[in-house]
C-alpha positions in Angstrom: -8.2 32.1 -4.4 -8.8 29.8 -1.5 -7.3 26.7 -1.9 -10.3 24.4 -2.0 -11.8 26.3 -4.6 -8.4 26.4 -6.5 -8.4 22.8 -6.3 -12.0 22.2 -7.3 -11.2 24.4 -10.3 -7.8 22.5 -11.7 -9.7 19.0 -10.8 -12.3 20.1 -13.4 -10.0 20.8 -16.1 -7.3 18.1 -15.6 -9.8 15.0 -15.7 -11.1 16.0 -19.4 -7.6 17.2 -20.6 -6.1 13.4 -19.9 -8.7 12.0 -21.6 -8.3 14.1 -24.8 -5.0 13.2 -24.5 -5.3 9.4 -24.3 -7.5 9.9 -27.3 -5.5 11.1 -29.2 -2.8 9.1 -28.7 -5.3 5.7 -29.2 -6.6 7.4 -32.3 -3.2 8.1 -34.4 -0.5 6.1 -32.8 -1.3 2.3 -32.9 0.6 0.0 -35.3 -2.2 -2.2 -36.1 0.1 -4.2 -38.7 3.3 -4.4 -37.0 2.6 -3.6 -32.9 4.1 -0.8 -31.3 3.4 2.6 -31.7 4.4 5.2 -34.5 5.4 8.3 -32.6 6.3 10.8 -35.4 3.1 12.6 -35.2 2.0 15.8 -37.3 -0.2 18.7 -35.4 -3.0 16.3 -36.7 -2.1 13.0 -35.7 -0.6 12.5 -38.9 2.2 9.5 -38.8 5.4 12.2 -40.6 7.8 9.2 -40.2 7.7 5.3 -39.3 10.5 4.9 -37.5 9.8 3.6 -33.7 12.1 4.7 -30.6 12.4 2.1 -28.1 12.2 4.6 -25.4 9.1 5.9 -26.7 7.4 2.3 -27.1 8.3 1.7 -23.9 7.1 4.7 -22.0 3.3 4.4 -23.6 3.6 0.9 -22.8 3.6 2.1 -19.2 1.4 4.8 -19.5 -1.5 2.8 -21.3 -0.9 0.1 -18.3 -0.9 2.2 -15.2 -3.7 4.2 -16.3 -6.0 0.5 -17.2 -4.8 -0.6 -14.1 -5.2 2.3 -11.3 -7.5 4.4 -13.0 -11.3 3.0 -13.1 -12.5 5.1 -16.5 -9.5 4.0 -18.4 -10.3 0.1 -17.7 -11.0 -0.6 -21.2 -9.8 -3.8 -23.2 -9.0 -2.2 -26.1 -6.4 0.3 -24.3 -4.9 -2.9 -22.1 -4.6 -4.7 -25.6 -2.8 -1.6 -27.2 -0.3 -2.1 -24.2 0.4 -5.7 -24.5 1.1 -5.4 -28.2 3.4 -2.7 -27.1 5.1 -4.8 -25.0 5.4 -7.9 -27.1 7.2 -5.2 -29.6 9.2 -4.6 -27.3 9.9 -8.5 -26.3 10.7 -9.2 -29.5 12.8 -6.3 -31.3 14.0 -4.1 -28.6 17.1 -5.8 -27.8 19.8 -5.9 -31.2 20.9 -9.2 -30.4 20.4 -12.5 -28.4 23.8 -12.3 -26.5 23.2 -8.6 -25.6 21.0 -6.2 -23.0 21.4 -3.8 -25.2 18.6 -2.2 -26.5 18.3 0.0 -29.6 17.5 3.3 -29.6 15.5 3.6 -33.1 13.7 0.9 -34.7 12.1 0.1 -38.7 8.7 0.1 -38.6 8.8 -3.8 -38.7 11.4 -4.1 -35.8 14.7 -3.8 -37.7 17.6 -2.2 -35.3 18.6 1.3 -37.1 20.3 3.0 -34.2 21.9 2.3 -30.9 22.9 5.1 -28.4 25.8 4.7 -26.1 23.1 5.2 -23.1 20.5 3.9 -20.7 17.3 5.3 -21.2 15.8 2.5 -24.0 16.7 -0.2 -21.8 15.3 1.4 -18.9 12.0 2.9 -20.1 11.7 -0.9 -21.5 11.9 -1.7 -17.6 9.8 0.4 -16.5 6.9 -0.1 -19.4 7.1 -3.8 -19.2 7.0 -4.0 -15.5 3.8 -2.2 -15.2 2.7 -4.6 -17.9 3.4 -7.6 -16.0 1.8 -5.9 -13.2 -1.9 -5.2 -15.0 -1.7 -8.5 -16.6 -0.4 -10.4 -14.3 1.9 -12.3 -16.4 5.2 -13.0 -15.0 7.7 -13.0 -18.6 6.8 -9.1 -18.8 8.2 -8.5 -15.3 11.0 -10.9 -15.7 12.3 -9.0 -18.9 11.9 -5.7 -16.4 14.1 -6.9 -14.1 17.0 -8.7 -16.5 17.1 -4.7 -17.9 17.7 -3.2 -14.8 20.1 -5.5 -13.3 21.8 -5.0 -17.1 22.0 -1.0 -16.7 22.4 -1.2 -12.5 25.7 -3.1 -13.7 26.4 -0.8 -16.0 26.2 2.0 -14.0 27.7 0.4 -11.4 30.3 -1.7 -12.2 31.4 -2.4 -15.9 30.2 0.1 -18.5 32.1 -1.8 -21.7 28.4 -2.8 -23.0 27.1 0.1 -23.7 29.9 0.8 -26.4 31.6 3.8 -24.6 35.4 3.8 -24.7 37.7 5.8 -21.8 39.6 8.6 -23.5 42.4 10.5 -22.1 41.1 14.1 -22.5 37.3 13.4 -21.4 36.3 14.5 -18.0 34.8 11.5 -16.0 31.0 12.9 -14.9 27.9 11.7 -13.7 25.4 12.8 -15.4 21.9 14.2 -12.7 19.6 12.0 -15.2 21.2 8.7 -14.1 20.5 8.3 -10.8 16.9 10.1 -11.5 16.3 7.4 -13.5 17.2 4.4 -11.8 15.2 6.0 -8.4 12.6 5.7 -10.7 12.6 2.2 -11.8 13.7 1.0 -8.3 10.6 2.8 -6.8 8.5 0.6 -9.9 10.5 -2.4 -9.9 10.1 -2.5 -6.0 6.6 -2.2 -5.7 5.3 -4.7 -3.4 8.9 -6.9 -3.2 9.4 -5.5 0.6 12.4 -3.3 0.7 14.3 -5.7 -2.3 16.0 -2.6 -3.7 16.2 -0.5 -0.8 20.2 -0.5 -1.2 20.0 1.0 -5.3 17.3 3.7 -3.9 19.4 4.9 -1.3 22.4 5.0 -3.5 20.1 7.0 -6.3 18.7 9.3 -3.7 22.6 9.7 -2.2 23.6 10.3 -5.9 21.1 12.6 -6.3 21.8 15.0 -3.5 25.5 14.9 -4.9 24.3 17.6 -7.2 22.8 20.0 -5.2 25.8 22.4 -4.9 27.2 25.8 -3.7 25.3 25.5 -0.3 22.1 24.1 -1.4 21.8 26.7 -4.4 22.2 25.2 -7.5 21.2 21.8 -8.8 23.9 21.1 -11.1 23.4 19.1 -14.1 26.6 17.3 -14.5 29.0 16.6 -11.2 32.3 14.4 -10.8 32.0 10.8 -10.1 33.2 11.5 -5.8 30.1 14.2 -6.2 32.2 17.4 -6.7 31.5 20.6 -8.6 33.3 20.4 -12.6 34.9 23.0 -14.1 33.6 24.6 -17.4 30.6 25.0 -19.0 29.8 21.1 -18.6 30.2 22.1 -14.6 28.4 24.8 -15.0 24.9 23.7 -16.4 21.5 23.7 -14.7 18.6 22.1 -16.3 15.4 23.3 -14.3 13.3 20.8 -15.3 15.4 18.1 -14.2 15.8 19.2 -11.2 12.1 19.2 -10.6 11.8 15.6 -12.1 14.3 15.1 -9.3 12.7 16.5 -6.7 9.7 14.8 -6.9 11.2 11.4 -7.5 13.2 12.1 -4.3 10.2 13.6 -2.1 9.0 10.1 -2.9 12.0 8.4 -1.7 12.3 10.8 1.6 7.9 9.9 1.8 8.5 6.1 1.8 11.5 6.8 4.5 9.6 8.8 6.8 12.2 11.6 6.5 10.7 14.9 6.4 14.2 16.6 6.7 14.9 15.3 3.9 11.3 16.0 2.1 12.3 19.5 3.1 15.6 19.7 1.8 14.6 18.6 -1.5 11.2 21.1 -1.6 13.7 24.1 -1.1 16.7 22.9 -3.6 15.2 20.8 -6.1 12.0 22.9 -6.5 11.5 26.1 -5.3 15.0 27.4 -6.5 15.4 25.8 -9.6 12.0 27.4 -10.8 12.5 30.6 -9.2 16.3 30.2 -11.0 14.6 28.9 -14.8 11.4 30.6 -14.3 11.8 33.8 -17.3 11.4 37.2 -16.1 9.8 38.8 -19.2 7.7 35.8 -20.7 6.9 33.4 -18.3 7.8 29.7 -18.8 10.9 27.9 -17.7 14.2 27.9 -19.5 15.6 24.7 -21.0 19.2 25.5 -19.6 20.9 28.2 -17.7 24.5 28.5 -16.8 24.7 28.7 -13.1 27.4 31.9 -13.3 24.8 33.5 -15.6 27.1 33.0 -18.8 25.8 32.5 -21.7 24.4 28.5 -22.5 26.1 26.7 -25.4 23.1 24.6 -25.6 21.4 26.4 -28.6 17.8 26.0 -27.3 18.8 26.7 -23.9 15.6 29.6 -24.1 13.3 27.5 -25.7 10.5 26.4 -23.4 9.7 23.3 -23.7 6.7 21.0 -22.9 8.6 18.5 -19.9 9.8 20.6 -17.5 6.4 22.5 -16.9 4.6 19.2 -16.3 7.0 18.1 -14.1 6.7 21.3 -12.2 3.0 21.2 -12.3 3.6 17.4 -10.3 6.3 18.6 -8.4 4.8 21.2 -7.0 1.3 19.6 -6.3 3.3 17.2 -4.4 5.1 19.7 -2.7 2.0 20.8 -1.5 0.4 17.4 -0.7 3.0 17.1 1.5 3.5 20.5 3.5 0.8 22.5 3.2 2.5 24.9 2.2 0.0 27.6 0.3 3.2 29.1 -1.6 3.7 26.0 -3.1 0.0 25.3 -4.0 0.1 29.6 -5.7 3.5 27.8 -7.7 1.8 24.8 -8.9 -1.0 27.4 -10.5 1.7 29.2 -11.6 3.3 27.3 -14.0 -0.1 25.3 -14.6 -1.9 28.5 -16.2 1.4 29.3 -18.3 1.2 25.3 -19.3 -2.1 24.8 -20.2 -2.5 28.4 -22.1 0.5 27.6 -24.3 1.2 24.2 -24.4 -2.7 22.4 -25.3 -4.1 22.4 -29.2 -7.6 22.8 -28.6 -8.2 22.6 -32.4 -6.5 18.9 -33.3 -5.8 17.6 -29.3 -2.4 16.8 -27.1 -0.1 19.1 -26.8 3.0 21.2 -28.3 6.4 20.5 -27.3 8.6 23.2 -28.2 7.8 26.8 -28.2 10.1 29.6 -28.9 11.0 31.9 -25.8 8.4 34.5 -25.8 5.4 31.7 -25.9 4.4 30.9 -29.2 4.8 27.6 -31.4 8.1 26.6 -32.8 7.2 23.3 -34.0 4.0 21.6 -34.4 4.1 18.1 -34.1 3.0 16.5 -31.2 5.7 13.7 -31.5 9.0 12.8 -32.6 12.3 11.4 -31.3 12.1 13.1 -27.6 8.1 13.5 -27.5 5.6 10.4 -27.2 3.0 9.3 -25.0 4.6 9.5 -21.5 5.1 13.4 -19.4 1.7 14.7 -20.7 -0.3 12.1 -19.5 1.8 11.5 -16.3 1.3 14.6 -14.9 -2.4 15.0 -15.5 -2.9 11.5 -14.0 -1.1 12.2 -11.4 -1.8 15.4 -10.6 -5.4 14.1 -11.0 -4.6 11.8 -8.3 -3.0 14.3 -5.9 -5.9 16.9 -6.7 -8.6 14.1 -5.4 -7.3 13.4 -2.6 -6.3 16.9 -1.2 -10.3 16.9 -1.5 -11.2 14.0 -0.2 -9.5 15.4 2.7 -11.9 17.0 5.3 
């Protein structure tokens, strides 16, 4: 297929899918007692379970934001006010205490800390949802909040890691895990928006981080490295996760995009895209592996051959970019690819949004369109952006 008319084809099917999407997430998620979101969702829409994960508030937060404020359909009050009472949720219960950056991880319906993890991601996605608040509104406190958090985890990461709660002990191995440094490129790409170059310095330490685990000659991006950026022995070593890597690449043909680098953009095409997916891609069903065990052992993670919903979005955006970028037609026929294989099994046609989990030869494992690890955030990421990316490929003469 020629690749105007491929384009013209997937902008006519990702434009409606976003919006049913959106709905659906606007029809059965919003707390209208308490604020926040419920994200325990049945195939229906049905609320399963009340309890509210900061990460999750966070991320729709940021969704429900950047689509009101970039995207002209979606500039409607009642999905900007969904937002802010998202946000003020989040100003008022994420963190569990007043002398503390630390956010929870699970939250009471009314607020109530019932979890902490000994990790990142709630305070950053609390980053990144409130600064695109701050940014649509145009009211200062959300941003404020956004950047307290990421100084909180950049010192974490960085410096002193005794907040989040995790003690040294003599026989763990001392790793860095790839989603760290994915995830503060991430917020420093948001955070930075318009600030001139103010965290130049933590991207180019992410994106330095980053490359750290593309190993064996550019082969393999490995999961888990040492802290000097070496290869670890084992099957913590050992693990690839393709859809991270893609998340990756994308983040970093970003980075290599705002630095005018296209050895770099190239680098990270080749080993954060093409070979992860051509590594995770299944031979005999289609889809993408969750995990794979770069020797070709056998994965202790016991869905490592479930194929799950995030890492074929992220494909379908890393890919689009890919092509965006280079030109490439191979990586335009990769972005169908995985597209067609996405939306045949992923989308619910009958009740809306999609299925996270399938087994490994396609078909559903579990119906419910949100839970702990699924809300309203890589869905409707990739469609808007691969929305974005389709429009102007054809605005293009």
């Amino acid at each position: 297929m020629e690749a105007r008319t491929l384009l013209e084809t997937w902008r006519a099917r990702l434009g409606p899918e976003l919006d049913g999407v959106i709905d659906f997430w606007t029809r059965h998620s919003h707390d209208a007692e308490h604020g926040g979101f419920f994200s325990c969702l049945g195939r229906d829409g049905s609320v399963y379970d009340d309890v509210k994960y900061v990460w999750l508030q966070g991320r729709q937060v940021w969704v429900y934001a950047r689509l009101y404020r970039t995207v002209p359909r979606f500039r409607r009050p009642e999905l900007l006010e969904a937002a802010r009472a998202g946000g003020e949720f989040l100003l008022h219960f994420a963190r569990v205490g007043t002398e503390s950056h630390k956010a929870a991880f699970a939250l009471s319906r009314d607020g109530r800390p019932a979890k902490v993890q000994r990790s990142i991601y709630s305070e950053c996605f609390c980053a990144l949802g409130l600064d695109e608040l701050g940014r649509t509104t145009g009211e200062s406190r959300y941003r404020r909040e956004a950047q307290v958090l990421l100084d909180a985890v950049v010192h974490w990461v960085r410096e002193d890691p005794t907040e989040l709660g995790r003690p040294p002990l003599a026989g763990a191995v001392p790793h860095e895990p790839l989603a760290v440094p994915m995830m503060l490129l991430c917020l420093a790409e948001q955070l930075g928006m318009g600030t001139g170059g103010q965290l130049a310095e933590l991207e180019q330490w992410c994106a330095q981080r980053l490359l750290s685990h593309l190993q064996r000659d550019g082969s393999v991006v490995l999961e888990n490295v040492s802290e000097d950026g070496k290869e670890l022995p084992g099957c913590l070593g050992r693990q690839q996760n393709p859809g991270h890597a893609l998340e990756a690449g994308w983040f970093l043909l970003r980075y290599a995009q705002r630095q005018g680098d296209s050895a770099l953009a190239a680098q990270v095409i080749q080993g954060f895209m093409v070979q992860p997916f051509r590594a995770g891609w299944d031979p005999e069903h289609g889809g993408l592996f969750a995990f794979q065990d770069v020797d070709g052992l056998c994965p202790t993670q016991l869905e490592w051959s479930m194929k799950l919903w995030w890492p074929h979005v992220e494909a379908m955006v890393a890919f689009l970019a890919a092509y965006a970028h280079s030109r490439d037609p191979a990586l335009l026929h990769l972005f169908h690819q995985v597209a067609e294989y996405t939306f045949q099994r992923f989308r619910d046609p009958a009740h809306g949004e999609w299925f996270g989990y399938l087994a490994r030869d396609g078909t559903v494992a579990l119906s419910i369109k949100g839970g702990p690890f699924k809300g309203c955030f890589h869905v409707p990421r990739a469609l808007h952006m691969c929305e974005e990316l389709v429009e102007q490929l054809l605005q293009e003469p």
